[in-house]
One Martini backbone bead per residue (centre of mass of N, CA, C, O) as a GRO file, in nm:
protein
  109
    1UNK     BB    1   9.838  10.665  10.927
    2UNK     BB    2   9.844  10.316  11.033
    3UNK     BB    3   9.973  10.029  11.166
    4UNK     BB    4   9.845   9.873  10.928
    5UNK     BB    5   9.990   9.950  10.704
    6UNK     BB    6  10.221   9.721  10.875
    7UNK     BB    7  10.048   9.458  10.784
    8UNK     BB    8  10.144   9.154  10.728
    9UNK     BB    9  10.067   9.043  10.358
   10UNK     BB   10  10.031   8.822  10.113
   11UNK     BB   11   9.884   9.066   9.983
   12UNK     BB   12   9.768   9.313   9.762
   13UNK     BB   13   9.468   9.515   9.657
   14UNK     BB   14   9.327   9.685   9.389
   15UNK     BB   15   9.016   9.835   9.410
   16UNK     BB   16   8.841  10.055   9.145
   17UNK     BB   17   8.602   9.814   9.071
   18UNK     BB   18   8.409   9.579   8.973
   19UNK     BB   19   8.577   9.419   8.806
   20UNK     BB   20   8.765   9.315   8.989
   21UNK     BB   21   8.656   9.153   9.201
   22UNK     BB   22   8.642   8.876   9.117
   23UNK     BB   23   8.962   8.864   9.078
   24UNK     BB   24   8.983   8.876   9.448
   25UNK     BB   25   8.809   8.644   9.532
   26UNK     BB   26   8.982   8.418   9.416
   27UNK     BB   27   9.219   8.469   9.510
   28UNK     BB   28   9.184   8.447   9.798
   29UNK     BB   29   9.025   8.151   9.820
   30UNK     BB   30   9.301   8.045   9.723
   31UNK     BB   31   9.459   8.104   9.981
   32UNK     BB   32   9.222   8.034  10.208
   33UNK     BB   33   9.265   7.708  10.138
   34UNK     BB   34   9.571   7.664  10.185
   35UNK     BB   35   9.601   7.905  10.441
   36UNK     BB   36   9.419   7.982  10.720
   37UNK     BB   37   9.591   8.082  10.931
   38UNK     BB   38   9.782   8.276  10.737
   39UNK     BB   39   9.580   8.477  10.640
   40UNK     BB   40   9.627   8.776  10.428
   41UNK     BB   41   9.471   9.072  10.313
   42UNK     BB   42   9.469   9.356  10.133
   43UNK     BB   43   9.260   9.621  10.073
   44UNK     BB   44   9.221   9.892   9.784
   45UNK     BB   45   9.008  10.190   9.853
   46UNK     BB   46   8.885  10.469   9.693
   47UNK     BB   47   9.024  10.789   9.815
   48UNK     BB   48   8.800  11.084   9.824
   49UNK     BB   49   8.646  11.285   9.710
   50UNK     BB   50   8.345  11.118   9.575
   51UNK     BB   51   8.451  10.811   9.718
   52UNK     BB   52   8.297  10.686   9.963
   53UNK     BB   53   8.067  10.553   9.835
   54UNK     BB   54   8.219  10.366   9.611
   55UNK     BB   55   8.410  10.226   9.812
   56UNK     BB   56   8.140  10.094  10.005
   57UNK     BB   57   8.015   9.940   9.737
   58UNK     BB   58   8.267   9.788   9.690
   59UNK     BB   59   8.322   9.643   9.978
   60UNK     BB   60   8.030   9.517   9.956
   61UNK     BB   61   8.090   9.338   9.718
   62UNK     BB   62   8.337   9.218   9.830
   63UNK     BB   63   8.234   9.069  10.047
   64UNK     BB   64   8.011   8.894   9.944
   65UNK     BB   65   8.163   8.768   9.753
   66UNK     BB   66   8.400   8.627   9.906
   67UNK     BB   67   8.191   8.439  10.064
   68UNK     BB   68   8.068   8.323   9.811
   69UNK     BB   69   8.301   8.147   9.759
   70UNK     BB   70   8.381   8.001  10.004
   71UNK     BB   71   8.114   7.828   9.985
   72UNK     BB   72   8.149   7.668   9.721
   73UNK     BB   73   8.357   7.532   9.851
   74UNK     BB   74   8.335   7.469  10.153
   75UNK     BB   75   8.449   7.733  10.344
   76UNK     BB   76   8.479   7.854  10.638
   77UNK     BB   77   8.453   8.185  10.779
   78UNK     BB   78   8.778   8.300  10.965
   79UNK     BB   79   8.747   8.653  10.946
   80UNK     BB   80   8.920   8.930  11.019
   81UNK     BB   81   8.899   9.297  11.027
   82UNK     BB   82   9.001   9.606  10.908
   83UNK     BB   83   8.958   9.967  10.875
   84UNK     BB   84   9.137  10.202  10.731
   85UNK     BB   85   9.380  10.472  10.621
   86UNK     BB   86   9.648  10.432  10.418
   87UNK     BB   87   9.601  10.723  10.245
   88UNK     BB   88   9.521  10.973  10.057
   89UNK     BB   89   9.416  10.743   9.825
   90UNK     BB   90   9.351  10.530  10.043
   91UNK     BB   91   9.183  10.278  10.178
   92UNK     BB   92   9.201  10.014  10.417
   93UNK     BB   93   9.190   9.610  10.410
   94UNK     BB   94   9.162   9.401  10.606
   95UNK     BB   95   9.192   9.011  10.580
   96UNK     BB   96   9.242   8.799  10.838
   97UNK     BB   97   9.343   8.612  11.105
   98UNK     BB   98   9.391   8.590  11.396
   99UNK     BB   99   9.629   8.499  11.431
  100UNK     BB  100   9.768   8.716  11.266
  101UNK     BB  101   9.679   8.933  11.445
  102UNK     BB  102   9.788   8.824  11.740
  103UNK     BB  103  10.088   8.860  11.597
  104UNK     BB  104  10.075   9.178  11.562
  105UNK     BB  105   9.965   9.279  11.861
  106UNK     BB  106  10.149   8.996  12.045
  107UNK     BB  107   9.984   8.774  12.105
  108UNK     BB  108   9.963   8.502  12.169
  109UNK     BB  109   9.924   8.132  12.043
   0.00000   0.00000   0.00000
């Protein structure tokens, strides 16, 4: 695990199918409507033998679905991202407001 695992987060959402992707873009893009400064949510991709391939077309349909979900609102998308191990079990991808960033790592605002 790394630092990023405690990083403070609006929701975490555990993607482990394509089926998924759609109500967690749908979720995340009406908190980043609601309010984008503080915008901060994790993503939980299956990690393990066999599914690293799985885990990276999961986060690319999801972060395109999430783009596209955003701009359809007219949205324009402000959006730092970090991606780590998060456990044995599951890859961590985090997609936060720099501001959030910013509080995390220390850095002034």
């Amino acid at each position: 695990m790394t630092q990023y695992a405690g990083f403070p987060v609006y929701g975490t959402i555990p993607v482990r199918d394509v089926s998924d992707i759609r109500q967690a873009a749908d979720r995340m893009a009406d908190a980043y409507e609601k309010s984008s400064d503080d915008f901060a949510f994790r993503i939980l991709l299956p990690r393990g033998d066999k599914l690293t391939n799985k885990a990276k077309k999961l986060g690319m349909t999801f972060q395109g679905e999430f783009v596209l979900t955003l701009r359809k609102r007219n949205l324009v998308p402000v959006v730092r991202d970090v991606r780590y191990v998060h456990d044995d079990d599951h890859y961590g991808w985090i997609l936060a407001s720099p501001k959030a960033f910013d509080r995390f790592e220390g850095k002034a605002t």
